[in-house]
HTML snippet that shows the backbone in 3Dmol.js (N, CA, C, O; Angstrom):
<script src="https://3Dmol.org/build/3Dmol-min.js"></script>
<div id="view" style="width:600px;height:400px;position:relative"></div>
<script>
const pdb = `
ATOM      1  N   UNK A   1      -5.576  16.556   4.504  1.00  0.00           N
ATOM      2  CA  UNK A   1      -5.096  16.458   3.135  1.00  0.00           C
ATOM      3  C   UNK A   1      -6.263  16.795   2.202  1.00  0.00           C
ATOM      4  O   UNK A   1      -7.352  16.234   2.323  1.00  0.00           O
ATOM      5  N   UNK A   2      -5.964  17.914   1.075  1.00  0.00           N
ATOM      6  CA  UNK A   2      -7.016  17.739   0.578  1.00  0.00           C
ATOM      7  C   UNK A   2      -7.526  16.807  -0.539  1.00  0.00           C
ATOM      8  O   UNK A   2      -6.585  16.083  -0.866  1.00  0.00           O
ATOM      9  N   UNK A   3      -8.648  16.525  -1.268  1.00  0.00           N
ATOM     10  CA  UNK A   3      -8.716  15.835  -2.076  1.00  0.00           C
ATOM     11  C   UNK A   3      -8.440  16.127  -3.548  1.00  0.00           C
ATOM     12  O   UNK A   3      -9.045  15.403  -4.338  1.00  0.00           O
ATOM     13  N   UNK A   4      -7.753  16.920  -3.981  1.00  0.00           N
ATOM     14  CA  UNK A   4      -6.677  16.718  -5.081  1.00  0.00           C
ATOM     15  C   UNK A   4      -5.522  15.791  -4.744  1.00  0.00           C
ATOM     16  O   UNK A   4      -5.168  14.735  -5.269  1.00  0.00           O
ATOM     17  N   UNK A   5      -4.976  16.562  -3.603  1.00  0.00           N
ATOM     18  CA  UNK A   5      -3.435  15.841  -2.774  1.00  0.00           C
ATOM     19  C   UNK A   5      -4.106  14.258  -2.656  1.00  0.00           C
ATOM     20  O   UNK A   5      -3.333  13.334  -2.910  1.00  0.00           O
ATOM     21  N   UNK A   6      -5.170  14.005  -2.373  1.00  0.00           N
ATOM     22  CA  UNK A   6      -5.161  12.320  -2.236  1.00  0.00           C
ATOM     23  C   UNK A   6      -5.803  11.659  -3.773  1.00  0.00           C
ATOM     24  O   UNK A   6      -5.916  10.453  -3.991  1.00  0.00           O
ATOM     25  N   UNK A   7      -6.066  12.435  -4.456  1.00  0.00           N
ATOM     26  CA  UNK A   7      -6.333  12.168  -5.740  1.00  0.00           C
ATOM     27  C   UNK A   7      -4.984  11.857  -6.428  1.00  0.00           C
ATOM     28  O   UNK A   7      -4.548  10.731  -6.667  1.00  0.00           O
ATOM     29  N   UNK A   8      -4.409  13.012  -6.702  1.00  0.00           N
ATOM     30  CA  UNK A   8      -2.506  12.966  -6.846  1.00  0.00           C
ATOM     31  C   UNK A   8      -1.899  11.645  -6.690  1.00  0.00           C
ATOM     32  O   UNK A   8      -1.343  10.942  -7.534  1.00  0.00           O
ATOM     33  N   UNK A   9      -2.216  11.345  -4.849  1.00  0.00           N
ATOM     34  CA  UNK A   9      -1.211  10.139  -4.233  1.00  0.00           C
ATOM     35  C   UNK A   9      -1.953   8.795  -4.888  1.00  0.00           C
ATOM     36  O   UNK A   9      -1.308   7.789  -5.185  1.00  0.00           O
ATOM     37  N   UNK A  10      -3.249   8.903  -5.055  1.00  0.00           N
ATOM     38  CA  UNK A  10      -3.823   7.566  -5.814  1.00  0.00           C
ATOM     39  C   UNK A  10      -3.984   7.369  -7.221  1.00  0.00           C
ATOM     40  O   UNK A  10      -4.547   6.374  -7.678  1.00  0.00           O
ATOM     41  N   UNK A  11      -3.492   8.313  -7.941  1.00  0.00           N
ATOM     42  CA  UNK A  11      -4.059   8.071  -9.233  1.00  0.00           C
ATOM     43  C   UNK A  11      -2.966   7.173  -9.849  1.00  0.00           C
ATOM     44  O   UNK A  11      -3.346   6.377 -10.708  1.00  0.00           O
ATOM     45  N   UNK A  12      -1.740   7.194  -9.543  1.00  0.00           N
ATOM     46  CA  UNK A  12      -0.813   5.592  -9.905  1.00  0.00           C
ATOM     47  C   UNK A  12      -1.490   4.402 -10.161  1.00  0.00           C
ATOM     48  O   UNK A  12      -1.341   3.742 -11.189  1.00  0.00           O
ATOM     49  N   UNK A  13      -2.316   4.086  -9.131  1.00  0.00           N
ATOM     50  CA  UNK A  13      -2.561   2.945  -8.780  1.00  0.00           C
ATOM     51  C   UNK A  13      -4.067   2.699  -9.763  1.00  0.00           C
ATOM     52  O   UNK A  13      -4.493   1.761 -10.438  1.00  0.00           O
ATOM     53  N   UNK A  14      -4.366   3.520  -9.561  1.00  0.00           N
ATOM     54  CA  UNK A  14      -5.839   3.702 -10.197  1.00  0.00           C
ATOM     55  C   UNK A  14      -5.190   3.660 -11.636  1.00  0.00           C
ATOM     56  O   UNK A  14      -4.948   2.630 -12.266  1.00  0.00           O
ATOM     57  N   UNK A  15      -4.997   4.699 -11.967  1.00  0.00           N
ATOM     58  CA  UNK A  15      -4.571   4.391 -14.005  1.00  0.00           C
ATOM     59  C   UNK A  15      -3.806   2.577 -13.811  1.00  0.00           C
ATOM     60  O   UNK A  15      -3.713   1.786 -14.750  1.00  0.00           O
ATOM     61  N   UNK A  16      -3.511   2.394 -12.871  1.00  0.00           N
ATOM     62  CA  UNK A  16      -2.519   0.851 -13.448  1.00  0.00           C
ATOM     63  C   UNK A  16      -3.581   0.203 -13.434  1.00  0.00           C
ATOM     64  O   UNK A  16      -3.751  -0.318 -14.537  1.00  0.00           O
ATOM     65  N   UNK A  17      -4.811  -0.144 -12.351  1.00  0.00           N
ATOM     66  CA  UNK A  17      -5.913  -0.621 -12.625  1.00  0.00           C
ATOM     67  C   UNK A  17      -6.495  -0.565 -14.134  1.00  0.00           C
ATOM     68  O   UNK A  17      -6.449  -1.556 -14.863  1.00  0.00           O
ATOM     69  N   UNK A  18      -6.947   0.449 -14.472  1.00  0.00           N
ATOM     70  CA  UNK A  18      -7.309   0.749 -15.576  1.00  0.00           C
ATOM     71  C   UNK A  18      -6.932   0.101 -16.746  1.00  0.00           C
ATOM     72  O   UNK A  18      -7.615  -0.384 -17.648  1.00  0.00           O
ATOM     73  N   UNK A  19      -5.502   0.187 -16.549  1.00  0.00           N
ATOM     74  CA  UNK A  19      -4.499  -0.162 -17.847  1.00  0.00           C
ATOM     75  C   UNK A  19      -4.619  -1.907 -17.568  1.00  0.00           C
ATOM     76  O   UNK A  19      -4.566  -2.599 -18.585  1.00  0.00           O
ATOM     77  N   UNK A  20      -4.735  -2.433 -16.580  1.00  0.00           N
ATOM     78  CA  UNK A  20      -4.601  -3.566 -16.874  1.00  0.00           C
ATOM     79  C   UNK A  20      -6.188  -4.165 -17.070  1.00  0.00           C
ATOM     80  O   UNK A  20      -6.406  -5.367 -17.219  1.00  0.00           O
ATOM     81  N   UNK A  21      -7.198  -3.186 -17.047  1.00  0.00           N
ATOM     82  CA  UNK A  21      -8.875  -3.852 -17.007  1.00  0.00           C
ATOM     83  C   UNK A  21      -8.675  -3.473 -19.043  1.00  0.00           C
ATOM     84  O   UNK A  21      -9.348  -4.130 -19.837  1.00  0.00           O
ATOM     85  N   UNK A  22      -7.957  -2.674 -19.402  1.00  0.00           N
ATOM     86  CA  UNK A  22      -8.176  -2.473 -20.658  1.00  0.00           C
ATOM     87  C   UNK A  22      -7.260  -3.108 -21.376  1.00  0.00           C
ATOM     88  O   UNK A  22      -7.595  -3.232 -22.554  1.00  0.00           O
ATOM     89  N   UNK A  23      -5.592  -3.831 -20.932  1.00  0.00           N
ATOM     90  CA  UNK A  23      -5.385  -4.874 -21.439  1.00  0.00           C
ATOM     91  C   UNK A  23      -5.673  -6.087 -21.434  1.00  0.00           C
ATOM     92  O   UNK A  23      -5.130  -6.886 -22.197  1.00  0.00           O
ATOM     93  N   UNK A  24      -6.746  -6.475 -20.405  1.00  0.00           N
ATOM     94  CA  UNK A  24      -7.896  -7.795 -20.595  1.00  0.00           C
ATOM     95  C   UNK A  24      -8.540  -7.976 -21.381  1.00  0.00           C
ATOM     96  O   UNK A  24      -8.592  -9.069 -21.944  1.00  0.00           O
ATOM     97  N   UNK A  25      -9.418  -6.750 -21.768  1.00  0.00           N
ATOM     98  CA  UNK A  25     -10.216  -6.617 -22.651  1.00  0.00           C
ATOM     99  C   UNK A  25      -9.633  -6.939 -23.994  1.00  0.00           C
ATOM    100  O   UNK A  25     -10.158  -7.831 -24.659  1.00  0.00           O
ATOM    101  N   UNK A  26      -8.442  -6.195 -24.514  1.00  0.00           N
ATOM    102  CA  UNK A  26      -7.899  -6.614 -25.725  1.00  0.00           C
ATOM    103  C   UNK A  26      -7.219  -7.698 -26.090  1.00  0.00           C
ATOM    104  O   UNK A  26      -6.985  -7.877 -27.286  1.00  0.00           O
ATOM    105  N   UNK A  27      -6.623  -8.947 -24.756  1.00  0.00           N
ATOM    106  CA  UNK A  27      -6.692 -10.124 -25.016  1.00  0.00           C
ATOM    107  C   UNK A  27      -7.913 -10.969 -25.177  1.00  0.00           C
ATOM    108  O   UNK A  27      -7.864 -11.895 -25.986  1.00  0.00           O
ATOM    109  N   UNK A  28      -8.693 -10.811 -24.689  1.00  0.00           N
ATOM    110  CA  UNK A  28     -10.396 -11.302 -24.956  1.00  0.00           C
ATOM    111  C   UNK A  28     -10.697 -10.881 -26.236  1.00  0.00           C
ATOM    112  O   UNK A  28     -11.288 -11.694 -26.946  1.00  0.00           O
ATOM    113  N   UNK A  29     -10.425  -9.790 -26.697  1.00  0.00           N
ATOM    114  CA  UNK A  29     -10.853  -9.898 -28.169  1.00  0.00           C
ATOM    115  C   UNK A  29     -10.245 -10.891 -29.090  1.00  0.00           C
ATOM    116  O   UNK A  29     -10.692 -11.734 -29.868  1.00  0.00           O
ATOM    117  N   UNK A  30      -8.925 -10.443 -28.680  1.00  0.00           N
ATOM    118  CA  UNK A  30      -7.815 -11.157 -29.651  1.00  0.00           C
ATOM    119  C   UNK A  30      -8.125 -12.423 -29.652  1.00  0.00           C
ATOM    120  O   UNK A  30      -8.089 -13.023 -30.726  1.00  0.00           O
ATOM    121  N   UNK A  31      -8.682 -13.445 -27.861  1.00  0.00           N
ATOM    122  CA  UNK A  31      -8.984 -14.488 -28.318  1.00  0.00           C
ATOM    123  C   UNK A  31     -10.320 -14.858 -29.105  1.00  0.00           C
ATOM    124  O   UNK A  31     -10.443 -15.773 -29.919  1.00  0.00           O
ATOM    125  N   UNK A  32     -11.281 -13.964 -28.694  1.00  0.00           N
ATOM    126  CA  UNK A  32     -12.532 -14.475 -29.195  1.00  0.00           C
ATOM    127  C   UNK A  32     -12.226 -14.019 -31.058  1.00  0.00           C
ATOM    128  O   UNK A  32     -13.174 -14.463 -31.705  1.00  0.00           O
ATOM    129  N   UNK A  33     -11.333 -13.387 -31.859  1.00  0.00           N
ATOM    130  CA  UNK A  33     -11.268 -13.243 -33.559  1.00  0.00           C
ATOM    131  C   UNK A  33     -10.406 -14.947 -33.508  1.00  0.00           C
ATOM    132  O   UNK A  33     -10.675 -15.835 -34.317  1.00  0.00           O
ATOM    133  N   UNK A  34      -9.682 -15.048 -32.723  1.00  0.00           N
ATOM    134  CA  UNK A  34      -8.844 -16.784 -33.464  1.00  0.00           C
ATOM    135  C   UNK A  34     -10.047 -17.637 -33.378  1.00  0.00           C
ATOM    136  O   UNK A  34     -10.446 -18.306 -34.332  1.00  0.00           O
ATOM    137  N   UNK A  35     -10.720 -17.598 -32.018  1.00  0.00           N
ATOM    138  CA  UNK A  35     -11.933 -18.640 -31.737  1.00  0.00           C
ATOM    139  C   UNK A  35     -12.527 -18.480 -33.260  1.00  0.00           C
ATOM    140  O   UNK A  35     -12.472 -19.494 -33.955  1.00  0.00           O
ATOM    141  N   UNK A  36     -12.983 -17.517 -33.726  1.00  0.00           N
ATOM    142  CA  UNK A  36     -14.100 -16.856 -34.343  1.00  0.00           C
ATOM    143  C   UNK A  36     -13.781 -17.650 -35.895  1.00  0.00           C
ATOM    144  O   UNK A  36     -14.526 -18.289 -36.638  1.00  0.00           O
ATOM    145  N   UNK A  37     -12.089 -17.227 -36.005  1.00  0.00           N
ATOM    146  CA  UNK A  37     -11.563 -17.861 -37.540  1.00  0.00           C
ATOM    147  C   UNK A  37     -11.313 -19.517 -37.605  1.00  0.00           C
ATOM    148  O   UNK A  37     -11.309 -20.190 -38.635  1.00  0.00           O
ATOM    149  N   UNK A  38     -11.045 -20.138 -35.844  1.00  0.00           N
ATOM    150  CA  UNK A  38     -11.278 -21.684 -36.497  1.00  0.00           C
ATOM    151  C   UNK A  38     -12.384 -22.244 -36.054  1.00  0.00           C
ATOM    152  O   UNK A  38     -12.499 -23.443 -35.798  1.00  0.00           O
ATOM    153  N   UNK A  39     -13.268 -21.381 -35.941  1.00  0.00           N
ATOM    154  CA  UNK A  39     -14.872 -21.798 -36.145  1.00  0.00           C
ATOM    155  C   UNK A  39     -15.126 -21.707 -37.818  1.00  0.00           C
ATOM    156  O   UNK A  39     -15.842 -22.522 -38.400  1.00  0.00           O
ATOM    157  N   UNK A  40     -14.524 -20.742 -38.410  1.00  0.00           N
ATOM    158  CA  UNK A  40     -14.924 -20.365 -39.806  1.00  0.00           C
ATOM    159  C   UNK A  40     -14.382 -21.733 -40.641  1.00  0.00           C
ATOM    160  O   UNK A  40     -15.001 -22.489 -41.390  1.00  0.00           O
ATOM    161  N   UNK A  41     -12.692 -21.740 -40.116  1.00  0.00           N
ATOM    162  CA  UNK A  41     -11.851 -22.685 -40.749  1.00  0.00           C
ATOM    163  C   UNK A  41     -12.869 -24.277 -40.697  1.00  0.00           C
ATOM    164  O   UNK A  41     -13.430 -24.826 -41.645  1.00  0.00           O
ATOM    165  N   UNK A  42     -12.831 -24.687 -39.296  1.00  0.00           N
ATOM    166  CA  UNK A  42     -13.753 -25.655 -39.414  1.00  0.00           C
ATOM    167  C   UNK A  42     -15.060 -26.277 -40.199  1.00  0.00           C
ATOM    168  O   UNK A  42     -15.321 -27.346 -40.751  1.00  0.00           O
ATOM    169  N   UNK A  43     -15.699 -25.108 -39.968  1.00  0.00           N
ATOM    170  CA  UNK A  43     -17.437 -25.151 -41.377  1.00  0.00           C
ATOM    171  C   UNK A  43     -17.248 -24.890 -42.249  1.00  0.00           C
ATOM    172  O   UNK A  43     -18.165 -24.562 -43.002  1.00  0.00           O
ATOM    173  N   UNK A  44     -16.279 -24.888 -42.546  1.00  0.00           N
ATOM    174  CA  UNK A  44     -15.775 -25.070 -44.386  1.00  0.00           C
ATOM    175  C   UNK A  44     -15.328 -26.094 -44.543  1.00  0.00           C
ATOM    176  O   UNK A  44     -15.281 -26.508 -45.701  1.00  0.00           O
ATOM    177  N   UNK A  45     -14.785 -26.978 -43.390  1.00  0.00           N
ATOM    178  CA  UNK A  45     -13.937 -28.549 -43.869  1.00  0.00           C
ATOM    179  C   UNK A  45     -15.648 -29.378 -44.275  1.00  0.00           C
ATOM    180  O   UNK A  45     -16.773 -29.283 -43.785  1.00  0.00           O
ATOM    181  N   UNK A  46     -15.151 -30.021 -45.205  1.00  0.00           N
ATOM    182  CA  UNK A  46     -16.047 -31.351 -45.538  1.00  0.00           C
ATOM    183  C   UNK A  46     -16.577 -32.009 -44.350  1.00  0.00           C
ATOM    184  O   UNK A  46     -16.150 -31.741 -43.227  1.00  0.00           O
ATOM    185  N   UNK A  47     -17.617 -32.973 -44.598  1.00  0.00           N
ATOM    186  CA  UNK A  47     -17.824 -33.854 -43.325  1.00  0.00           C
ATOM    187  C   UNK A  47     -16.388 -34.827 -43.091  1.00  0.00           C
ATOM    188  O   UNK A  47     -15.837 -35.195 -42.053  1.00  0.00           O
ATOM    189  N   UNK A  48     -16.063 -35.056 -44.516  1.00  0.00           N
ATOM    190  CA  UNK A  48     -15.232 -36.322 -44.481  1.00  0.00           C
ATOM    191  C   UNK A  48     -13.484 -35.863 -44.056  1.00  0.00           C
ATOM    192  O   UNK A  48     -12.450 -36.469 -43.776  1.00  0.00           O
ATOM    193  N   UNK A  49     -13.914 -34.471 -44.211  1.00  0.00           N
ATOM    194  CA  UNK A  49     -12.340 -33.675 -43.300  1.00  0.00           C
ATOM    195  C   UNK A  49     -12.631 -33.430 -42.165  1.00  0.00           C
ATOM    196  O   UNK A  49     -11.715 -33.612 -41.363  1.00  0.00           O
ATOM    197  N   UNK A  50     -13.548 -33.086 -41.774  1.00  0.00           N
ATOM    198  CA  UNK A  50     -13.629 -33.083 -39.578  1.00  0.00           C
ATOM    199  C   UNK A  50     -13.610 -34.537 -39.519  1.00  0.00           C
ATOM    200  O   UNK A  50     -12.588 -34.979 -38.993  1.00  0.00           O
ATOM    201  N   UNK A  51     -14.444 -35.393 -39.906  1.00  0.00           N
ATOM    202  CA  UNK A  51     -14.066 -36.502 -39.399  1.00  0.00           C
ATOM    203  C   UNK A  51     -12.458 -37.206 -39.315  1.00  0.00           C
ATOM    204  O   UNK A  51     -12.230 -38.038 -38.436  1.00  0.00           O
ATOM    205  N   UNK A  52     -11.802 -36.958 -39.915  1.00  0.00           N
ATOM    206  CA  UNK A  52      -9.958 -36.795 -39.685  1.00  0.00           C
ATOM    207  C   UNK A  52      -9.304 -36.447 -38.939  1.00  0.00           C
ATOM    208  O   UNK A  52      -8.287 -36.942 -38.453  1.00  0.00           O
ATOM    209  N   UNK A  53     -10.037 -35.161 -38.687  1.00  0.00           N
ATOM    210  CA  UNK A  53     -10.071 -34.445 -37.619  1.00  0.00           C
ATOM    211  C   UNK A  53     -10.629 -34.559 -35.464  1.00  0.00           C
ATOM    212  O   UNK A  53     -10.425 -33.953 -34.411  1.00  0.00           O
ATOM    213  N   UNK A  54     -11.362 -35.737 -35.986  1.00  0.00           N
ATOM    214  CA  UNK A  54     -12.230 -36.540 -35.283  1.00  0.00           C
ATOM    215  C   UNK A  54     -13.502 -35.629 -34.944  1.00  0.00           C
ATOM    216  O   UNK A  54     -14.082 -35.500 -33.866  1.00  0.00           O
ATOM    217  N   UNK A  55     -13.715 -35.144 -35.959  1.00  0.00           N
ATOM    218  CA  UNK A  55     -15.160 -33.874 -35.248  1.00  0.00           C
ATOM    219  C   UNK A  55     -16.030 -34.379 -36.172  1.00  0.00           C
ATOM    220  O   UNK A  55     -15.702 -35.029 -37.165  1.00  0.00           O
ATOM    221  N   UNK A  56     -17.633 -33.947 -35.701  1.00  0.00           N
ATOM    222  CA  UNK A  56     -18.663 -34.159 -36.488  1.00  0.00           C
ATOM    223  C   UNK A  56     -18.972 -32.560 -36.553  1.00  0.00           C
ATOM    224  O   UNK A  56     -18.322 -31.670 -36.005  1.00  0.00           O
ATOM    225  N   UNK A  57     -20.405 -32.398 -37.558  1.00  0.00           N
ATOM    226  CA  UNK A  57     -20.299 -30.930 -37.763  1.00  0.00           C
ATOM    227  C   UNK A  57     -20.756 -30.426 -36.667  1.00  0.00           C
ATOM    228  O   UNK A  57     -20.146 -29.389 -36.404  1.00  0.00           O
ATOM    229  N   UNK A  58     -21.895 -30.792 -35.577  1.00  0.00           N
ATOM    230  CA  UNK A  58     -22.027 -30.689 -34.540  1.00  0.00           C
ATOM    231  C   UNK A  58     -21.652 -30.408 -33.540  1.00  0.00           C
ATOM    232  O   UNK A  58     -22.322 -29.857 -32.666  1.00  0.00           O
ATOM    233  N   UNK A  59     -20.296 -30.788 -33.452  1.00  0.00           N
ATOM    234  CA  UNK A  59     -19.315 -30.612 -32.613  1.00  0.00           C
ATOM    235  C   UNK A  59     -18.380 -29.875 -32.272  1.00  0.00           C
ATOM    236  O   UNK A  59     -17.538 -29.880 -31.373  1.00  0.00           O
ATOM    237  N   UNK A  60     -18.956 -28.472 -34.130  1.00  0.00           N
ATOM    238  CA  UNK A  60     -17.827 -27.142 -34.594  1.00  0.00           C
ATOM    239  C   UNK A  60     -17.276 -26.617 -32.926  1.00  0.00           C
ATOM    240  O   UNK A  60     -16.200 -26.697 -32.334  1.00  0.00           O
ATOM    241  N   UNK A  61     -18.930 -25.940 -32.502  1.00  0.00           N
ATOM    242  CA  UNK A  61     -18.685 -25.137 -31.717  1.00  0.00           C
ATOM    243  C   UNK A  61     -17.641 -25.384 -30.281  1.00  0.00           C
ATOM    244  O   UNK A  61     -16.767 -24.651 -29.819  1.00  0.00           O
ATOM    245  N   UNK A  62     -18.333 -27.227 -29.653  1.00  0.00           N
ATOM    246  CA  UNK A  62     -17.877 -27.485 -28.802  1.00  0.00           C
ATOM    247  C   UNK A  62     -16.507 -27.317 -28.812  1.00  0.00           C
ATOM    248  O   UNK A  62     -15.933 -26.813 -27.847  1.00  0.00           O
ATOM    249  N   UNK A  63     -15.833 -27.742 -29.953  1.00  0.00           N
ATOM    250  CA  UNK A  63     -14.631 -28.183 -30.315  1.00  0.00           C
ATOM    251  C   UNK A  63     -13.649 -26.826 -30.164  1.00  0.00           C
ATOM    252  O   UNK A  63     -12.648 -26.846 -29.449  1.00  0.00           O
ATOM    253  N   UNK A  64     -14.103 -25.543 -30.999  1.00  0.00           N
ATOM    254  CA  UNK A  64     -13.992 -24.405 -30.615  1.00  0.00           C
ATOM    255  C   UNK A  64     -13.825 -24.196 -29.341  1.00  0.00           C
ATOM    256  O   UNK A  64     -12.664 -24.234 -28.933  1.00  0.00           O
ATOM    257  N   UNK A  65     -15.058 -23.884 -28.251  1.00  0.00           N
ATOM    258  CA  UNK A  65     -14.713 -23.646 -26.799  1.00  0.00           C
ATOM    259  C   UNK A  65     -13.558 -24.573 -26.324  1.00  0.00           C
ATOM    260  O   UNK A  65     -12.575 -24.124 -25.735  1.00  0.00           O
ATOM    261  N   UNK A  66     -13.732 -25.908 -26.616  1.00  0.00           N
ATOM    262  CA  UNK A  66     -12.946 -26.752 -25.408  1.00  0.00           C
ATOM    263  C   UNK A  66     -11.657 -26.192 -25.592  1.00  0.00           C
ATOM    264  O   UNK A  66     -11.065 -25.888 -24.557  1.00  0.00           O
ATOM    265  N   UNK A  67     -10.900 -25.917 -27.027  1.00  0.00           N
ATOM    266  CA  UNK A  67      -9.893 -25.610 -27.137  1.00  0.00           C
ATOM    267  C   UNK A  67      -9.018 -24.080 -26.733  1.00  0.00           C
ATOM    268  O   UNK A  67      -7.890 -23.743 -27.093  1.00  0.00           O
ATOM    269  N   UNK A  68     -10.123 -23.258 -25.759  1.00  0.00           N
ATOM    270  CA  UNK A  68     -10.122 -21.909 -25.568  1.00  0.00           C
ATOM    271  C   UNK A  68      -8.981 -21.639 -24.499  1.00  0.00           C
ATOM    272  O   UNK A  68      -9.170 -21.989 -23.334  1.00  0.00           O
ATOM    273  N   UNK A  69      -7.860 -21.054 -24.860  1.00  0.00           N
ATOM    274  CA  UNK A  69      -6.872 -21.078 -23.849  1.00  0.00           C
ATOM    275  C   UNK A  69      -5.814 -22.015 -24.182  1.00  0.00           C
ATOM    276  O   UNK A  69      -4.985 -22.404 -23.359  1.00  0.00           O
ATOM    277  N   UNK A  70      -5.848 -22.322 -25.229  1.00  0.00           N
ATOM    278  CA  UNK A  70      -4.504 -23.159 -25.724  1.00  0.00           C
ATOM    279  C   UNK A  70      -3.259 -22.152 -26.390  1.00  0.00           C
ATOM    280  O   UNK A  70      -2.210 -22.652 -26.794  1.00  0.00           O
TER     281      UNK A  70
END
`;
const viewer = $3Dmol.createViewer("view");
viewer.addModel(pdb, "pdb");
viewer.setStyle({}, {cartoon: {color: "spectrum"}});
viewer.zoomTo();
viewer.render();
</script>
């Protein structure tokens, strides 16, 4: 067989690879801009509004990650 003909028979599989390594990527973005905006949302609340919240300011970032995947 030559290697076009097995290029041909694999390239299905290969572009679906592809397509799904490059729709990862654009959910990873998508999550890391929400991460990104209630990190923003957060360091703008008062001390005396995270604490309501039960956060200290310290705690922006953690608070951010832990919630990653919700």
């Amino acid at each position: 067989m030559s290697s076009i003909a097995l290029f041909v028979q694999r390239a299905p599989a290969f572009l679906h690879r592809i397509g799904d390594h490059v729709a990862d990527f654009i959910d990873e973005i998508g999550e890391a801009r929400t991460m990104a905006h209630e990190y923003k949302v957060l360091s703008r609340m008062s001390d005396e509004e995270l604490a309501r919240h039960g956060l200290k300011r310290d705690e922006i970032a953690q608070a951010v990650f832990a919630n990653r995947g919700d």
